[in-house]
C-alpha positions as CSV (number, residue, x, y, z in Angstrom):
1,X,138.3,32.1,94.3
2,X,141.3,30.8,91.7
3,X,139.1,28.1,90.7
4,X,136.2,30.3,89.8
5,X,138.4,32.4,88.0
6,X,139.9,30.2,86.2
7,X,136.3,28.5,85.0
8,X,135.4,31.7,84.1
9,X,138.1,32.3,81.7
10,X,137.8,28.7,80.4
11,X,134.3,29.7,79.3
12,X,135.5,32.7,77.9
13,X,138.0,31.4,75.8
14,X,135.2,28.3,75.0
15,X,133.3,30.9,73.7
16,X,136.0,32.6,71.2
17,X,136.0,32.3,67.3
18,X,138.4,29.6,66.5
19,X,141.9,29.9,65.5
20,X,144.9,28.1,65.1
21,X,148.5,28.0,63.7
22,X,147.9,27.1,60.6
23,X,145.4,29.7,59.5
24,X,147.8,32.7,61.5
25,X,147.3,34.9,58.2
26,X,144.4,34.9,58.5
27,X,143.4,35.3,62.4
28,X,142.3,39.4,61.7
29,X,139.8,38.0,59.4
30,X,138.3,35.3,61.7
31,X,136.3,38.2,64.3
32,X,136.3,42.1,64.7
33,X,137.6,41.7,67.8
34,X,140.7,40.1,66.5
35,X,141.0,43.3,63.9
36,X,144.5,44.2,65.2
37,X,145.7,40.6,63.9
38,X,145.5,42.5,60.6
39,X,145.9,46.0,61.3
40,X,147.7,46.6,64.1
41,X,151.1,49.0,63.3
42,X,153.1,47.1,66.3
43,X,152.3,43.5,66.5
44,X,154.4,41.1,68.0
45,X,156.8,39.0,67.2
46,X,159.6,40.7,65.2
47,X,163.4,39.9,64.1
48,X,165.9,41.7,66.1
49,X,168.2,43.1,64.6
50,X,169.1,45.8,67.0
51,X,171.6,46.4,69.5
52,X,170.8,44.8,73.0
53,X,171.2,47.0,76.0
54,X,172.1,47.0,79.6
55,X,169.2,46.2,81.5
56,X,166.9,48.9,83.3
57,X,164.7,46.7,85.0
58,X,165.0,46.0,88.8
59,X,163.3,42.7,89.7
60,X,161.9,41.9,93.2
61,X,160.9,37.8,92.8
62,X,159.2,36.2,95.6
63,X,157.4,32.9,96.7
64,X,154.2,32.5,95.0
65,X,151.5,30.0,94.5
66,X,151.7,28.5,91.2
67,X,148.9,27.4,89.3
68,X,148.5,25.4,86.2
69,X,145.6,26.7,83.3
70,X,145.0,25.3,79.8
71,X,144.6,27.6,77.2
72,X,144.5,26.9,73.5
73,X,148.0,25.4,72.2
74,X,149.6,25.8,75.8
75,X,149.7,25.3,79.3
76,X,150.1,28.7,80.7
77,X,151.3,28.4,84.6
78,X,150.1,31.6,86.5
79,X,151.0,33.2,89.5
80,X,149.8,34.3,92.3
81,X,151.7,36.2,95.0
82,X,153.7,39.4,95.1
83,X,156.5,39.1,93.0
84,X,157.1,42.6,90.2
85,X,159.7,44.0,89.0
86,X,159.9,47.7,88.5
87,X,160.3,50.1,85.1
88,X,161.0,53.6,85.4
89,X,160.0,54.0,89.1
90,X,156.8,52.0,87.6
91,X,155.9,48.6,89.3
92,X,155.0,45.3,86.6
93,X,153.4,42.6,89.0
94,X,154.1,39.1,87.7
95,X,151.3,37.4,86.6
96,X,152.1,34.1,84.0
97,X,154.5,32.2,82.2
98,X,154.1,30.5,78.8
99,X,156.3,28.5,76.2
100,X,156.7,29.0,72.4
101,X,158.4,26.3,70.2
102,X,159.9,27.2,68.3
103,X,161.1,30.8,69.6
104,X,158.5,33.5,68.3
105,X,161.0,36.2,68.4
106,X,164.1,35.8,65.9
107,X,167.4,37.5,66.4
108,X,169.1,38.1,63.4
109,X,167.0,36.2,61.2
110,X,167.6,33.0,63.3
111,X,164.8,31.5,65.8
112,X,165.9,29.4,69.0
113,X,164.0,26.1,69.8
114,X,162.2,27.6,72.6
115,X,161.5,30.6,74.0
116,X,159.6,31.7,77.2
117,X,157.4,34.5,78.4
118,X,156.8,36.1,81.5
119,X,154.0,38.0,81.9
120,X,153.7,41.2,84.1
121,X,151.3,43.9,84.7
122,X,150.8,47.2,86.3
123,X,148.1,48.5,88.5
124,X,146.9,50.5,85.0
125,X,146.4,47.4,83.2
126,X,149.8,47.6,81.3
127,X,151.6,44.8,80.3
128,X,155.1,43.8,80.3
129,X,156.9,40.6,78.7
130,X,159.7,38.9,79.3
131,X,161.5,36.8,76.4
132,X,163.7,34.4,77.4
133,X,165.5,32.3,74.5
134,X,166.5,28.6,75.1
135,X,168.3,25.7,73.7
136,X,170.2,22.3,74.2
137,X,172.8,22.1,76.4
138,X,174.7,19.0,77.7
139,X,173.3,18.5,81.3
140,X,169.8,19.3,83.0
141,X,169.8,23.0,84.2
142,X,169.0,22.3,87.8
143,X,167.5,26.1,88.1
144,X,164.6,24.7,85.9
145,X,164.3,21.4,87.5
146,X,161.4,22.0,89.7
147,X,159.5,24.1,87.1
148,X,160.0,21.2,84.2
149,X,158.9,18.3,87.2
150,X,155.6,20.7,87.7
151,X,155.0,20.9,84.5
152,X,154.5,16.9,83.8
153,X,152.9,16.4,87.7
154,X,149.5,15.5,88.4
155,X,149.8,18.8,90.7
156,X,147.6,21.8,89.6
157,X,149.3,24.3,92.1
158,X,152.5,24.5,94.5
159,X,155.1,26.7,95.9
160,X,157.1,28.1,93.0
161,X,160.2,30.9,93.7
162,X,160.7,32.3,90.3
163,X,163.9,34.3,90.9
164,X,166.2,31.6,89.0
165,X,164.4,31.6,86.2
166,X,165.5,34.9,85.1
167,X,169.3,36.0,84.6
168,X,168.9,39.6,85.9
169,X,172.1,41.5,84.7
170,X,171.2,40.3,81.1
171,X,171.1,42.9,78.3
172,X,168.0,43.1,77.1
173,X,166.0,44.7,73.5
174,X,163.1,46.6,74.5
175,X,160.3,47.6,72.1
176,X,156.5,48.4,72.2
177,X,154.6,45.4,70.1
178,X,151.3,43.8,71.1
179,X,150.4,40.2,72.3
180,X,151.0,37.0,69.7
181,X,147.9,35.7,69.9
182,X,144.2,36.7,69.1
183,X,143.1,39.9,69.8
184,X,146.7,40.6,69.3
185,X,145.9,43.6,71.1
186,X,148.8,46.3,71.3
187,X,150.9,48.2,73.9
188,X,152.6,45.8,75.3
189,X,155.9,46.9,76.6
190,X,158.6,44.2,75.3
191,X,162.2,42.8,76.9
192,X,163.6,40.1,74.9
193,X,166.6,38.8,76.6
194,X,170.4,38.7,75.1
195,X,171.6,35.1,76.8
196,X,170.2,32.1,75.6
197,X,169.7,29.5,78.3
198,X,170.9,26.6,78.0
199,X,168.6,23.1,79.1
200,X,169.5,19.2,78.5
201,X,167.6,17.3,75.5
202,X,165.6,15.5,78.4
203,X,164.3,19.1,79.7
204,X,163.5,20.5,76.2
205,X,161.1,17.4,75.4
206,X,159.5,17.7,78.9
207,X,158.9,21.3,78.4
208,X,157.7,20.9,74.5
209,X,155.4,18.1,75.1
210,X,154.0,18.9,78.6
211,X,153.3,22.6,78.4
212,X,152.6,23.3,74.2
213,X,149.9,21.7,73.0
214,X,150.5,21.6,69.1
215,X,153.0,20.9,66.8
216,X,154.0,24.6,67.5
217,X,152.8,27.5,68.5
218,X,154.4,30.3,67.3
219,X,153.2,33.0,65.5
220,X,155.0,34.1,62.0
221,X,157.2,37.4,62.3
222,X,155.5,40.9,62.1
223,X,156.8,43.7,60.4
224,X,159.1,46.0,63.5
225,X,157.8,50.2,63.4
226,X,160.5,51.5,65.4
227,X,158.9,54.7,67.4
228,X,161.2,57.7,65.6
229,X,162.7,60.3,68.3
């Protein structure tokens, strides 16, 4: 059944308009389904400049099967189990992880060399996403040592605990923006993540050149609507 699925979005995405990095201004021109590109009042990434806050989330990270997927300009590993974590009495159930070098969210004007992005979704089709900031550090961070040795294995699938991944007492910003790449479809519920992690030089290149496909991949900044209460 994962196989199937996974052809069948491979012939989806085969049967896209084609876009890329270099032509990101212009993505809302390339299809009508991409119009939010263009348009769209909350789009993703933005600079932030706001306070971070204590976390609200409540995460609840199991065992899962993980499985490898190509997409365009990355290697997005996706997860199959029951792992969520829960918003406002509302449970996110954890679907994928991707990378972005360099960071597509800035904080402060600055971008980090990495960032990564963990998908989650309600039972209403409402998304949730994780940003988690990353640079070089002095020794290999051995909670990312399994993911990184996946990541450059012939193995499509394995066992995969995601609970290190995440530090969950971080402060966190959260905002309502949209997805970063085409249709750039909005109301996605946002949580970038205060503490940047740190990985060895060794990790950062394993990451960068197994799992991104592209010089980079990171869409340019979008202008930030804050809702007004």
């Amino acid at each position: 059944m994962k196989k199937i699925l996974l052809a069948f979005l491979i012939f989806i995405s085969s049967c896209s308009p084609k876009w890329n990095y270099e032509n990101v201004e212009k993505w809302g021109e390339l299809d009508e389904k991409y119009k939010f590109c263009k348009l769209g009042f909350n789009q993703s990434p933005v600079d932030v400049v706001q306070e971070f806050k204590d976390n609200e989330l409540e995460f609840n990270y199991q065992n899962s099967d993980l499985v490898k997927e190509k997409i365009p300009y990355q290697l997005r590993l996706n997860f199959y189990g029951k792992s969520f974590l829960t918003r406002v009495k509302k449970k996110y159930f954890l679907q994928n992880l991707t990378f972005h070098h360099p960071s597509e969210h800035f904080v402060e004007g600055q971008p980090h060399s990495l960032e990564m992005q963990i998908a989650h979704k309600s039972d209403d089709e409402q998304w949730l996403i994780l940003s988690v900031f990353f640079e070089v550090g002095e020794v290999d961070n051995k909670n990312y040592s399994q993911l990184v040795d996946f990541i450059l294995s012939n193995a499509q699938e394995q066992k995969f605990n995601p609970k290190n991944l995440v530090n969950f007492s971080d402060k966190t910003f959260f905002y309502d923006g949209s997805f970063t790449t085409p249709p750039c479809l909005e109301g996605v519920k946002w949580y970038v993540m205060k503490n940047v992690i740190n990985i060895s030089k060794e990790q950062m290149n394993k990451i960068i050149n197994g799992a991104i496909f592209a010089k980079m991949n990171a869409r340019n900044l979008q202008k930030f609507n804050p809702e007004k209460y």
